[in-house]
DRENTORZA-154771 format. One record per residue: z, y negated, x of N, C-alpha, C in turn; residue in three letters. Coordinates in steps of 0.1 Angstrom, whole numbers. Last residue first. Example, Ala and Ser with C-alpha at 12.3 -4.5 7.8 and 13.67 -1.06 7.14 Angstrom:
+-------+-------+-------+-------+-------+-------+-------+-------+-------+---------+
:  n_pz :  n_py :  n_px : ca_pz : ca_py : ca_px :  c_pz :  c_py :  c_px : residuo :
+-------+-------+-------+-------+-------+-------+-------+-------+-------+---------+
:    71 :    22 :   128 :    71 :    11 :   137 :    79 :     0 :   129 :     SER :
:    78 :    57 :   132 :    78 :    45 :   123 :    78 :    33 :   132 :     ALA :
+-------+-------+-------+-------+-------+-------+-------+-------+-------+---------+
***
This chain:
+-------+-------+-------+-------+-------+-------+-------+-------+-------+---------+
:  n_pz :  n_py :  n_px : ca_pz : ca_py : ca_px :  c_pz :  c_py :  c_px : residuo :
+-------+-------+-------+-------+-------+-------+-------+-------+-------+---------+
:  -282 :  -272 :    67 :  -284 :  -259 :    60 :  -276 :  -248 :    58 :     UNK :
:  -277 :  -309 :    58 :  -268 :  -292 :    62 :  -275 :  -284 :    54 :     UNK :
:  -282 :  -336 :    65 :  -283 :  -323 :    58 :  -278 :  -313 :    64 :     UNK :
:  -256 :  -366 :    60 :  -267 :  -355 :    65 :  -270 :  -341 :    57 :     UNK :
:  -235 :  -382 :    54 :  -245 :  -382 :    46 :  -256 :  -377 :    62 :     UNK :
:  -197 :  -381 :    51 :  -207 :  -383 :    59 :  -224 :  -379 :    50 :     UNK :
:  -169 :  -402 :    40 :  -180 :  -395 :    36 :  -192 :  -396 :    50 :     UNK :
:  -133 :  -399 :    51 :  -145 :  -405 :    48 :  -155 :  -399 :    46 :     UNK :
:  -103 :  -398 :    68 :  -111 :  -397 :    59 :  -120 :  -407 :    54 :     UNK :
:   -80 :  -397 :    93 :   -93 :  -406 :    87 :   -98 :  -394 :    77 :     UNK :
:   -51 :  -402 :   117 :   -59 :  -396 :   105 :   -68 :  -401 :   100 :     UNK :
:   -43 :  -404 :   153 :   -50 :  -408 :   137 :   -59 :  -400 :   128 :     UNK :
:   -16 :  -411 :   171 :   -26 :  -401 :   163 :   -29 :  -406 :   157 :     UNK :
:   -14 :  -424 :   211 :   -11 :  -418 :   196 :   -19 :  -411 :   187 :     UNK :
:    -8 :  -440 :   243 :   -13 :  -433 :   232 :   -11 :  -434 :   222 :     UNK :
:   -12 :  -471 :   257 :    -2 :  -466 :   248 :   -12 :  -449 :   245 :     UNK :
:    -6 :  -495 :   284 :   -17 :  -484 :   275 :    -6 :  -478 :   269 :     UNK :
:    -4 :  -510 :   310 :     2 :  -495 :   308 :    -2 :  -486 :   298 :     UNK :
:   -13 :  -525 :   328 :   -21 :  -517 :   317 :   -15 :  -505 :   321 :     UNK :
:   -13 :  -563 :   330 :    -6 :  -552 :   331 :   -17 :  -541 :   321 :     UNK :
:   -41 :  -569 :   346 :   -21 :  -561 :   348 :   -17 :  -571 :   337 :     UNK :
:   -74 :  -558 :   339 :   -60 :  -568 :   342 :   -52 :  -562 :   342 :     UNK :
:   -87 :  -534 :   343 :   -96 :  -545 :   344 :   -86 :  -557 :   348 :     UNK :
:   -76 :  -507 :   342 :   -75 :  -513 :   356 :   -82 :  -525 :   350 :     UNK :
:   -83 :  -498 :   315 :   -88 :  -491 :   326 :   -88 :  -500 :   341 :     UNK :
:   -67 :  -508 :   293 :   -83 :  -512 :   301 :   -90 :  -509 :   313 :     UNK :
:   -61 :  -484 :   265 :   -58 :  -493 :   277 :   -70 :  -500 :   281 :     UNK :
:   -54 :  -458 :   244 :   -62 :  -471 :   248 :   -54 :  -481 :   257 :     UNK :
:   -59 :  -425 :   236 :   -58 :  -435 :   243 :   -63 :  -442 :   245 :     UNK :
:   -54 :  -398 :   207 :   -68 :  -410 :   213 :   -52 :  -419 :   227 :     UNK :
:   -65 :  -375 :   192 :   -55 :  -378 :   196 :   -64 :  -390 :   204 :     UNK :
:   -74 :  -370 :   153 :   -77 :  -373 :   171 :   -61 :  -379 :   175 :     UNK :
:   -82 :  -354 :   125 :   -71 :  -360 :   132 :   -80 :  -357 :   148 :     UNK :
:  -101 :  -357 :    89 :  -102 :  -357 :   106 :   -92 :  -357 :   112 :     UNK :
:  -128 :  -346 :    66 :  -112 :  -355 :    69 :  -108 :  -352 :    83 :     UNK :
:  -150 :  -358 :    42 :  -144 :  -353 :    58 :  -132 :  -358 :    59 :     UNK :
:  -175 :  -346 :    24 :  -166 :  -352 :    22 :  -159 :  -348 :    36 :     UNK :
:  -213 :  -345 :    25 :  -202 :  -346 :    26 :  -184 :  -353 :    27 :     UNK :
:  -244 :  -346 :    12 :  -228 :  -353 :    13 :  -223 :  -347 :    16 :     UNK :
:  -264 :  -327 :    10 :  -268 :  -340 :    19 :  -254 :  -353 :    18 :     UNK :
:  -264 :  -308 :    -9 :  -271 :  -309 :     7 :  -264 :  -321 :    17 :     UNK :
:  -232 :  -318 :   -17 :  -242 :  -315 :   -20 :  -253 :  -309 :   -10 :     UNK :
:  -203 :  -316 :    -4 :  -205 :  -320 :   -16 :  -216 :  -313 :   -23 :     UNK :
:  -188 :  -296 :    20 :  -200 :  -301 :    20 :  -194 :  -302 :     1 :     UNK :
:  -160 :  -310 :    43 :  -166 :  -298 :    31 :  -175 :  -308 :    22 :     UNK :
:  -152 :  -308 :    75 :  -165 :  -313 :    69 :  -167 :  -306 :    54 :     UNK :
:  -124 :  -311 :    94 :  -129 :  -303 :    81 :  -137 :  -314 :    71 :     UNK :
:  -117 :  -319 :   127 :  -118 :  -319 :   114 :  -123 :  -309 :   103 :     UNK :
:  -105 :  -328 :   160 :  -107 :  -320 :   152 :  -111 :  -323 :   135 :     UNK :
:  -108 :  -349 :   188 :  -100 :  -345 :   176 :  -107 :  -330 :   173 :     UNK :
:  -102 :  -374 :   216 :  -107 :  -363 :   210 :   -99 :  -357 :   195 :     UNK :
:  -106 :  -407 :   229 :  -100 :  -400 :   219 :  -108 :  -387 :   217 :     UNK :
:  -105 :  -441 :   238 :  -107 :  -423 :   243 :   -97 :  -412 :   232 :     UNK :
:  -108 :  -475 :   241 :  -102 :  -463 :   234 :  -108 :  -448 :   240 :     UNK :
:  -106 :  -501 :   260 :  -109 :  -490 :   257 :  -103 :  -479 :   250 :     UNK :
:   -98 :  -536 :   256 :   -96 :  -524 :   261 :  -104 :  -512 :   257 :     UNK :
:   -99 :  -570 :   266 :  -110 :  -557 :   265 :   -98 :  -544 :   270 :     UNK :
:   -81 :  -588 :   263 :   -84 :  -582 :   250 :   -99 :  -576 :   257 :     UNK :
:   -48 :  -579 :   285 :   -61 :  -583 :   279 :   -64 :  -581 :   266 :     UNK :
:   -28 :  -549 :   280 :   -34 :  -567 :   289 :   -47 :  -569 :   289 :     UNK :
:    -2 :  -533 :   265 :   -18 :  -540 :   266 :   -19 :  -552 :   274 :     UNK :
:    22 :  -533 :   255 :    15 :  -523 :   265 :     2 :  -523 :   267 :     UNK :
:    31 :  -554 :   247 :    32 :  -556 :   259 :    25 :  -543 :   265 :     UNK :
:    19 :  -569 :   217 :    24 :  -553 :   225 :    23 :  -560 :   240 :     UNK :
:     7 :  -594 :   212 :    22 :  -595 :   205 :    23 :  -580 :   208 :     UNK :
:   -15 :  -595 :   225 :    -9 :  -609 :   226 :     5 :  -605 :   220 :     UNK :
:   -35 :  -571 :   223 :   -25 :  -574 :   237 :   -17 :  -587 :   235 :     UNK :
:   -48 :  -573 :   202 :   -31 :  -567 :   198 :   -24 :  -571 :   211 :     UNK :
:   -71 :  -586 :   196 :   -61 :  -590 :   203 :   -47 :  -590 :   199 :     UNK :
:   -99 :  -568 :   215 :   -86 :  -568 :   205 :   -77 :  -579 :   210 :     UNK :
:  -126 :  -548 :   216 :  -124 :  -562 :   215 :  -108 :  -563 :   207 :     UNK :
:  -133 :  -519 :   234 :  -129 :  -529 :   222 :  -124 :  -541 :   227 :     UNK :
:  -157 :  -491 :   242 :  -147 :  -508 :   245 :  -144 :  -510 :   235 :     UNK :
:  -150 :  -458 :   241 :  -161 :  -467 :   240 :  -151 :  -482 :   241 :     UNK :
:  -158 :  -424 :   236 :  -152 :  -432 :   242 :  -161 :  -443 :   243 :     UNK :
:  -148 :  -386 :   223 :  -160 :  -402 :   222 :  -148 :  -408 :   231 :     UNK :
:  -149 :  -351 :   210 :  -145 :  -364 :   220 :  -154 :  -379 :   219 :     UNK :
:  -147 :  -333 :   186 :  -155 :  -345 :   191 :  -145 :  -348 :   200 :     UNK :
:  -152 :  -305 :   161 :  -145 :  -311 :   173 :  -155 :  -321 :   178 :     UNK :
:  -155 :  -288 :   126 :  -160 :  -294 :   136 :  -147 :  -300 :   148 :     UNK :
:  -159 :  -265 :   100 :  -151 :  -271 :   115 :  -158 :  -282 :   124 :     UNK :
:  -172 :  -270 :    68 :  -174 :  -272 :    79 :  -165 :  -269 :    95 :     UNK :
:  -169 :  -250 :    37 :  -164 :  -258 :    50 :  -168 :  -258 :    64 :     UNK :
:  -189 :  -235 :    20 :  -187 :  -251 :    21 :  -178 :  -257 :    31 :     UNK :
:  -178 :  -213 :    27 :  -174 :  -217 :    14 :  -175 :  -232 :     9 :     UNK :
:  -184 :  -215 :    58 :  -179 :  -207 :    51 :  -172 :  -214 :    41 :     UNK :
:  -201 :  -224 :    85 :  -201 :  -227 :    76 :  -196 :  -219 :    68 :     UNK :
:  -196 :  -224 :   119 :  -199 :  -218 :   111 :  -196 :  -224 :    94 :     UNK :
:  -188 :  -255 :   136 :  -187 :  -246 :   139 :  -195 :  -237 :   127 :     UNK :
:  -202 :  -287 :   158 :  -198 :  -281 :   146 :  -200 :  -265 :   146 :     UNK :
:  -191 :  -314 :   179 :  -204 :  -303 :   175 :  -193 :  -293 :   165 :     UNK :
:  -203 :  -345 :   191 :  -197 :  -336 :   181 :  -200 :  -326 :   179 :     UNK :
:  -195 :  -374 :   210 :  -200 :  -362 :   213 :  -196 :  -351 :   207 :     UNK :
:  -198 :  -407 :   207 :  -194 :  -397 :   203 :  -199 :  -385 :   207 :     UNK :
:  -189 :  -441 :   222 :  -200 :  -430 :   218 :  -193 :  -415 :   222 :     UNK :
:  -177 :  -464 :   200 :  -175 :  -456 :   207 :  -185 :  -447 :   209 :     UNK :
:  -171 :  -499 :   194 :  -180 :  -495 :   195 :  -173 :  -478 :   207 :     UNK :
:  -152 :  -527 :   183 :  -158 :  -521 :   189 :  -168 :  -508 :   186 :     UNK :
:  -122 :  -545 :   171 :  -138 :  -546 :   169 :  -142 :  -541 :   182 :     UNK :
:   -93 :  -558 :   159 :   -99 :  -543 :   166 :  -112 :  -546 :   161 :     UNK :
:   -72 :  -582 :   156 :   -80 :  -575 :   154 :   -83 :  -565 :   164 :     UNK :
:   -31 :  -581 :   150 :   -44 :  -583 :   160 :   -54 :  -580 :   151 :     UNK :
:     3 :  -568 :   145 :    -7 :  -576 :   141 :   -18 :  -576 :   153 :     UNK :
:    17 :  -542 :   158 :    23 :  -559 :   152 :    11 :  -570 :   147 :     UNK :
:     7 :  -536 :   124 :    21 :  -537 :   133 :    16 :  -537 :   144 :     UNK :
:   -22 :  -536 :   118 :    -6 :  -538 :   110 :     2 :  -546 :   110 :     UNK :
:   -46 :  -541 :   136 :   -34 :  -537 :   137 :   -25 :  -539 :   126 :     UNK :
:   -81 :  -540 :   122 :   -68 :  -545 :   130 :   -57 :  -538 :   128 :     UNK :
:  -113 :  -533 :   118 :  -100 :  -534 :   117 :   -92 :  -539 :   122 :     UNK :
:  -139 :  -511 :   134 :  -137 :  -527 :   125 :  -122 :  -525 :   122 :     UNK :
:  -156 :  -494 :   152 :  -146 :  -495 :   151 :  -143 :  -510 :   147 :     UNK :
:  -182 :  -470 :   154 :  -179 :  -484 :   155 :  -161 :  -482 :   148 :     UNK :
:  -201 :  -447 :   168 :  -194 :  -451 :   160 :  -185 :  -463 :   165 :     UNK :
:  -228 :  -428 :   174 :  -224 :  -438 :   174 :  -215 :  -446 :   162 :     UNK :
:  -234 :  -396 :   180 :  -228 :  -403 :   176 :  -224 :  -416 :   177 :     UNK :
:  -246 :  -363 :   186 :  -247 :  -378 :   196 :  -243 :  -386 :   183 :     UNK :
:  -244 :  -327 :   178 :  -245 :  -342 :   173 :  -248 :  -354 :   185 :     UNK :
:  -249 :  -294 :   178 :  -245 :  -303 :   183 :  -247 :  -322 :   179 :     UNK :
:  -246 :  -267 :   156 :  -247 :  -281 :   160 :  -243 :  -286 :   169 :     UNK :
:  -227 :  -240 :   162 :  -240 :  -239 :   154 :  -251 :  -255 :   156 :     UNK :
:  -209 :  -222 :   184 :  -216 :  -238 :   179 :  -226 :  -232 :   174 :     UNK :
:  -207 :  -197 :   187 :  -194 :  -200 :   176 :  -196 :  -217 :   175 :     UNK :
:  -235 :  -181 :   183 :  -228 :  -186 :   194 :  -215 :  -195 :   184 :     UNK :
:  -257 :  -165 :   173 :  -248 :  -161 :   176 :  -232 :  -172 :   180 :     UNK :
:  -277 :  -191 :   149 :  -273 :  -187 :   160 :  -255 :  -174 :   164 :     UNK :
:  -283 :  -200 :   124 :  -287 :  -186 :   128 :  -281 :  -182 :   147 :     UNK :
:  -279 :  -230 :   127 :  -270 :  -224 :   119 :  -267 :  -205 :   120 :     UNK :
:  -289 :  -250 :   146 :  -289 :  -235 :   149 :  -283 :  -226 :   140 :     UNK :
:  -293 :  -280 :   162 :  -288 :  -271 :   149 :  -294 :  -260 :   149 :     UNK :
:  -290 :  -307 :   186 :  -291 :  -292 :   182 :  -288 :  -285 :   171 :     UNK :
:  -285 :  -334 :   174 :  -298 :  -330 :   186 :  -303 :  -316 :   188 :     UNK :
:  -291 :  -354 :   151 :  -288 :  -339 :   154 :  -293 :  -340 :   168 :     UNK :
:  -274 :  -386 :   157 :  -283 :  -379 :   157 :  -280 :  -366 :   162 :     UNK :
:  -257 :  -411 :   140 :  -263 :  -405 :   150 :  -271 :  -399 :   144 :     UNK :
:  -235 :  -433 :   132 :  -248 :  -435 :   133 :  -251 :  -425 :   138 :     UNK :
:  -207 :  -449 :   111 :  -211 :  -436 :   124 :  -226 :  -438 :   121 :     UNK :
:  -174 :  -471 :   112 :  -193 :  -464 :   106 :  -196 :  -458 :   115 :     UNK :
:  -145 :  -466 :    99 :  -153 :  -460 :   113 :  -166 :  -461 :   107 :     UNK :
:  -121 :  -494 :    97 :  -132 :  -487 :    95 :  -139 :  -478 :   104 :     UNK :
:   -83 :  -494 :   104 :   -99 :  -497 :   106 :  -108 :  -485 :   101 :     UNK :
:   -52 :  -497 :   111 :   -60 :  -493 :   104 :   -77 :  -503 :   101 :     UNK :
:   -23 :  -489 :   132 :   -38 :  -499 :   130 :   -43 :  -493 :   116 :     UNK :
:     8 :  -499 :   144 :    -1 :  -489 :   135 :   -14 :  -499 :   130 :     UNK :
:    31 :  -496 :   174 :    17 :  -499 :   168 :    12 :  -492 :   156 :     UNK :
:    57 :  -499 :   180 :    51 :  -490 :   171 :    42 :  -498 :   165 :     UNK :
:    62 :  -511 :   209 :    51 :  -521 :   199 :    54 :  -515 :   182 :     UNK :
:    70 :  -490 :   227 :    74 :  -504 :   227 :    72 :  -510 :   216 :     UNK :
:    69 :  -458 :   237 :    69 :  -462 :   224 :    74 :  -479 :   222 :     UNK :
:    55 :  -437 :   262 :    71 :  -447 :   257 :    62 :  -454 :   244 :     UNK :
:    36 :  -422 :   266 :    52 :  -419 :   273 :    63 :  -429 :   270 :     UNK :
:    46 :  -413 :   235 :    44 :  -406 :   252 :    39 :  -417 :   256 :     UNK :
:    53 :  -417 :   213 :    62 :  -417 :   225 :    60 :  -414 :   236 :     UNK :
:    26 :  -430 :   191 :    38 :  -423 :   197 :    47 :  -425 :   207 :     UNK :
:    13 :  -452 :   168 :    14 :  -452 :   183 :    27 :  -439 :   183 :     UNK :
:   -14 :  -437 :   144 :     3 :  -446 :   146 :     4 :  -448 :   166 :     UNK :
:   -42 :  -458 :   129 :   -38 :  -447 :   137 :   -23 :  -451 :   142 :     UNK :
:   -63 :  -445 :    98 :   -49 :  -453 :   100 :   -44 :  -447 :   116 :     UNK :
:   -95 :  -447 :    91 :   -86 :  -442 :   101 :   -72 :  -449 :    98 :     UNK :
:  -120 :  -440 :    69 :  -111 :  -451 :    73 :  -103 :  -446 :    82 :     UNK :
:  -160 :  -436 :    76 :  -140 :  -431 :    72 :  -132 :  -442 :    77 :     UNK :
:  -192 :  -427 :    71 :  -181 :  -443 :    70 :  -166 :  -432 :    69 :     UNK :
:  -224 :  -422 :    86 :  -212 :  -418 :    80 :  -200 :  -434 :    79 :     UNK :
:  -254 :  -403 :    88 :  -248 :  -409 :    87 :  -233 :  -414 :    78 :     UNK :
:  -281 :  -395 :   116 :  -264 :  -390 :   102 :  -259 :  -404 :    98 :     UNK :
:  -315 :  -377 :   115 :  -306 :  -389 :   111 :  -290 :  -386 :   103 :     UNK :
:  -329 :  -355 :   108 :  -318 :  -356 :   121 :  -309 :  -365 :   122 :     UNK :
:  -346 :  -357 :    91 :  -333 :  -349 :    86 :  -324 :  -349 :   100 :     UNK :
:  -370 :  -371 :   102 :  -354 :  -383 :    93 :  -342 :  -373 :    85 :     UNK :
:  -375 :  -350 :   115 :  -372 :  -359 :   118 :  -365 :  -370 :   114 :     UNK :
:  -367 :  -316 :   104 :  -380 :  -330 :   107 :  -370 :  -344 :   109 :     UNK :
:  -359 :  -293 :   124 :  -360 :  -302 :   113 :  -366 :  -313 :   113 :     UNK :
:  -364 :  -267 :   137 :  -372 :  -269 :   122 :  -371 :  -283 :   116 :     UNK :
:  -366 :  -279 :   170 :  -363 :  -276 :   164 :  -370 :  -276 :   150 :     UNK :
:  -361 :  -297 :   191 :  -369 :  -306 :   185 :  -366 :  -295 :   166 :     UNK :
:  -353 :  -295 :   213 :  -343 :  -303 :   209 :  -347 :  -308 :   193 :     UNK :
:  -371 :  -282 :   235 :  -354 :  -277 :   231 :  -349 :  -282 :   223 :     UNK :
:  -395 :  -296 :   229 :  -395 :  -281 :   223 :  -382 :  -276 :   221 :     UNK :
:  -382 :  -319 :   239 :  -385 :  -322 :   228 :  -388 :  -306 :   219 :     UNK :
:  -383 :  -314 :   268 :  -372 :  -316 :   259 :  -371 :  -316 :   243 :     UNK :
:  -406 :  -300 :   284 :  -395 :  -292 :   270 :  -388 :  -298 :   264 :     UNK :
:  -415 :  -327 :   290 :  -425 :  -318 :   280 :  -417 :  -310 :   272 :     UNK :
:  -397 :  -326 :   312 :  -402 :  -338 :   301 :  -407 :  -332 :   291 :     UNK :
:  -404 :  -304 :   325 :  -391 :  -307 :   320 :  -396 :  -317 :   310 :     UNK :
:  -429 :  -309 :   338 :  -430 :  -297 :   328 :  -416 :  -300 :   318 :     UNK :
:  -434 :  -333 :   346 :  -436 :  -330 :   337 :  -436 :  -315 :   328 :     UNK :
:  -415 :  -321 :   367 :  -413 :  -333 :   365 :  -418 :  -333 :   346 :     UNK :
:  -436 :  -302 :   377 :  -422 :  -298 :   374 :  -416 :  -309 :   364 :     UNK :
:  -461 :  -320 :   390 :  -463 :  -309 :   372 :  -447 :  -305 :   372 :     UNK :
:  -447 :  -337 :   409 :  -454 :  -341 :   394 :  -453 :  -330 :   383 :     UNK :
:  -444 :  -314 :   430 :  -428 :  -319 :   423 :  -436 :  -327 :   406 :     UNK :
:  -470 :  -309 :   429 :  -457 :  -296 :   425 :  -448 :  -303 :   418 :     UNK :
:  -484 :  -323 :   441 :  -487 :  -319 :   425 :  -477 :  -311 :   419 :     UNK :
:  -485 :  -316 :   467 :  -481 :  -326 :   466 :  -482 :  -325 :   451 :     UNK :
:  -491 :  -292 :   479 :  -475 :  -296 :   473 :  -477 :  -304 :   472 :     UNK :
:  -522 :  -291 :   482 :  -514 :  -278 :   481 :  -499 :  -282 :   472 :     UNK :
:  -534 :  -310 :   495 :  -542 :  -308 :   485 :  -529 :  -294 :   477 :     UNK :
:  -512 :  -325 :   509 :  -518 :  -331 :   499 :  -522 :  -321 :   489 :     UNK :
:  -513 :  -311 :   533 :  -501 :  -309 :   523 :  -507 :  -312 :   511 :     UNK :
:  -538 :  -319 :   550 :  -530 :  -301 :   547 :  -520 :  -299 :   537 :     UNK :
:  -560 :  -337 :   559 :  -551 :  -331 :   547 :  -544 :  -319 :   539 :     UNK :
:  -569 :  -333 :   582 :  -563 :  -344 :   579 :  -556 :  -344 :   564 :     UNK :
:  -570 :  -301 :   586 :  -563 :  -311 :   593 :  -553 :  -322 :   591 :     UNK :
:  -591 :  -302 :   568 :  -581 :  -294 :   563 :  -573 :  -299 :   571 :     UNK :
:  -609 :  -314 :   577 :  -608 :  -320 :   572 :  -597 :  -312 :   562 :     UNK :
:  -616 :  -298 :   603 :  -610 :  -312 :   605 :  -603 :  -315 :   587 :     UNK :
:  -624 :  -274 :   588 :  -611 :  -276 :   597 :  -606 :  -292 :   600 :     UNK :
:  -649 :  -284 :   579 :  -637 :  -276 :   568 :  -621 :  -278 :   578 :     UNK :
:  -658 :  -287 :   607 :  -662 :  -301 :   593 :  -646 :  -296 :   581 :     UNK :
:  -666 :  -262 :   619 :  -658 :  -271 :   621 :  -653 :  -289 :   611 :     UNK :
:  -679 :  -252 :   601 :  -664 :  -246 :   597 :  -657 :  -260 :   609 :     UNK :
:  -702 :  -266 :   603 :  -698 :  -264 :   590 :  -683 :  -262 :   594 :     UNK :
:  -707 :  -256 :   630 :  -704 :  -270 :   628 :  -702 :  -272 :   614 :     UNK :
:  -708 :  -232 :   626 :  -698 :  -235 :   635 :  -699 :  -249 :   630 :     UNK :
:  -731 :  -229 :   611 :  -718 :  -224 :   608 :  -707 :  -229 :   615 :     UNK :
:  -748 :  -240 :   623 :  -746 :  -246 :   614 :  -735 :  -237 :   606 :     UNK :
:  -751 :  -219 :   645 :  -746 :  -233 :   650 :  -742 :  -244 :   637 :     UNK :
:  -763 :  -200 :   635 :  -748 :  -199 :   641 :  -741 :  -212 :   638 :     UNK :
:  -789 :  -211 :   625 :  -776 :  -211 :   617 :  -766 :  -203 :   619 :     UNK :
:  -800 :  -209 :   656 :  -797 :  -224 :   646 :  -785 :  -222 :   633 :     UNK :
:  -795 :  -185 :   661 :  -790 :  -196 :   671 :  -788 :  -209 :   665 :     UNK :
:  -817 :  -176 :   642 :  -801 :  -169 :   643 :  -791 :  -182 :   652 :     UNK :
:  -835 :  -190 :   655 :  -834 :  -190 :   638 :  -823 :  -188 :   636 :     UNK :
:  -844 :  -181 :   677 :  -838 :  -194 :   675 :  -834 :  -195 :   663 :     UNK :
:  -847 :  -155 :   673 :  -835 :  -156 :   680 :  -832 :  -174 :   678 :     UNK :
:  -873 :  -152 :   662 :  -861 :  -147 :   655 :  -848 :  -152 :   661 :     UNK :
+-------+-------+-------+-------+-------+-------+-------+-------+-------+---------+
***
């Protein structure tokens, strides 16, 4: 009886010693190392539960056209009286709609909008590209609210006859306001004002940059619940 006990002491001890070494040589691994992975993929995995929403998928698609006329003002000085007038095409995407929500956003948008046209006064083209960030307020009697900021490069060459431009890459930056009143599901009629700046953000000297305002109207084609 006593070697029998003696033998599977000893194959306990050399069992647990076997589990110790080899918890030793891998103590983090089997415990944290899978943590930061499954978090990693846990985020990845909601975005599409946060973002994804009742609507299907080609009802997330926007799309839109308005003309803009924009003037130059006085802040802080007025040299050129710049006035442009250009196309806006818009491309985005819903990313949030919530029409049932408490919150005084019902939408959020992502927006890609282009910029075709030229100057007036004193003359140039305008060709670029801004990305949008829109979101929209309660819906009452068919009118929409909505607010945007965007920013994005252009190609111009108004810097050759305004002195408050250098070069022909500048940037525009602009935020606004508008009124979306809906046609049908899926038209809308829009009319807009932004306040916008453009310069080149340090690229050449001179960049003094101008501000000013622009009006636009145009049709946008999404769904609205």
């Amino acid at each position: 009886m006593l070697p029998m006990i003696s033998k599977f002491t000893h194959r306990r001890q050399h069992s647990g010693a076997v589990n110790l070494a080899t918890s030793n040589i891998m103590p983090h691994t089997t415990m944290y190392a899978p943590r930061p992975v499954l978090l990693l993929f846990s985020v990845v995995s909601a975005i599409p539960i946060c973002t994804a929403g009742p609507l299907a998928a080609s009802d997330r698609l926007i799309f839109g056209l308005q003309a803009a006329f924009g003037l130059e003002n006085n802040i802080p000085r007025n040299i050129s009286h710049i006035k442009m007038l250009y196309s806006q095409p818009q491309l985005g995407i819903i990313v949030w709609d919530s029409p049932e929500s408490r919150l005084p956003i019902k939408r959020f948008e992502i927006v890609s909008e282009g910029v075709v046209g030229g100057a007036i006064h004193p003359g140039g083209h305008l060709f670029g590209d801004t990305l949008m960030f829109r979101v929209s307020g309660n819906s009452r009697r068919r009118f929409v609210p909505f607010f945007n900021v965007s920013s994005g490069p252009l190609h111009t060459s108004l810097d050759q006859k305004a002195p408050e431009l250098g070069g022909h890459i500048q940037f525009i930056s602009q935020a606004g306001a508008g009124i979306q009143r809906r046609l049908s599901l899926e038209r809308s009629l829009v009319m807009e004002y932004r306040y916008f700046h453009m310069s080149n953000a340090g690229l050449t000297q001179p960049n003094h940059g101008f501000n000013g305002s622009m009006l636009s109207i145009g049709m946008r084609w999404n769904r609205i619940r």
